[in-house]
N, C-alpha and C positions, 0 to 999 in steps of 0.2 A: 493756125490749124490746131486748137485746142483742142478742137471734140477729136480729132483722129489721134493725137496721143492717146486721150480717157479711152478710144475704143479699142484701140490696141490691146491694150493688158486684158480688158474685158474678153474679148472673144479668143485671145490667146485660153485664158481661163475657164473660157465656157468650152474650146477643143481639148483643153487638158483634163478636164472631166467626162468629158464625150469618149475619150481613149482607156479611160481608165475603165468606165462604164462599161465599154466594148471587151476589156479586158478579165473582169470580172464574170462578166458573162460568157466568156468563152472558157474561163475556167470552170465556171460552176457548170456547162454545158458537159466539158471532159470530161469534170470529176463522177457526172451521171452516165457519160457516155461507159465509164470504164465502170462503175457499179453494177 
């Protein structure tokens, strides 16, 4: 089961950007909200 190691880390990597992404944007949402 090769390819589901290699995909593991991948889509781990692609939801740890997706959070962060979501994360940013709800900061930059705030920081407008509260301007």
């Amino acid at each position: 089961m090769p390819q589901k190691q290699d995909f593991g880390p991948v889509f781990l990597s692609l939801l740890e950007k997706m959070c962060v992404f979501q994360k940013q944007a709800g900061f930059l949402a705030l920081t407008v909200g509260i301007l």
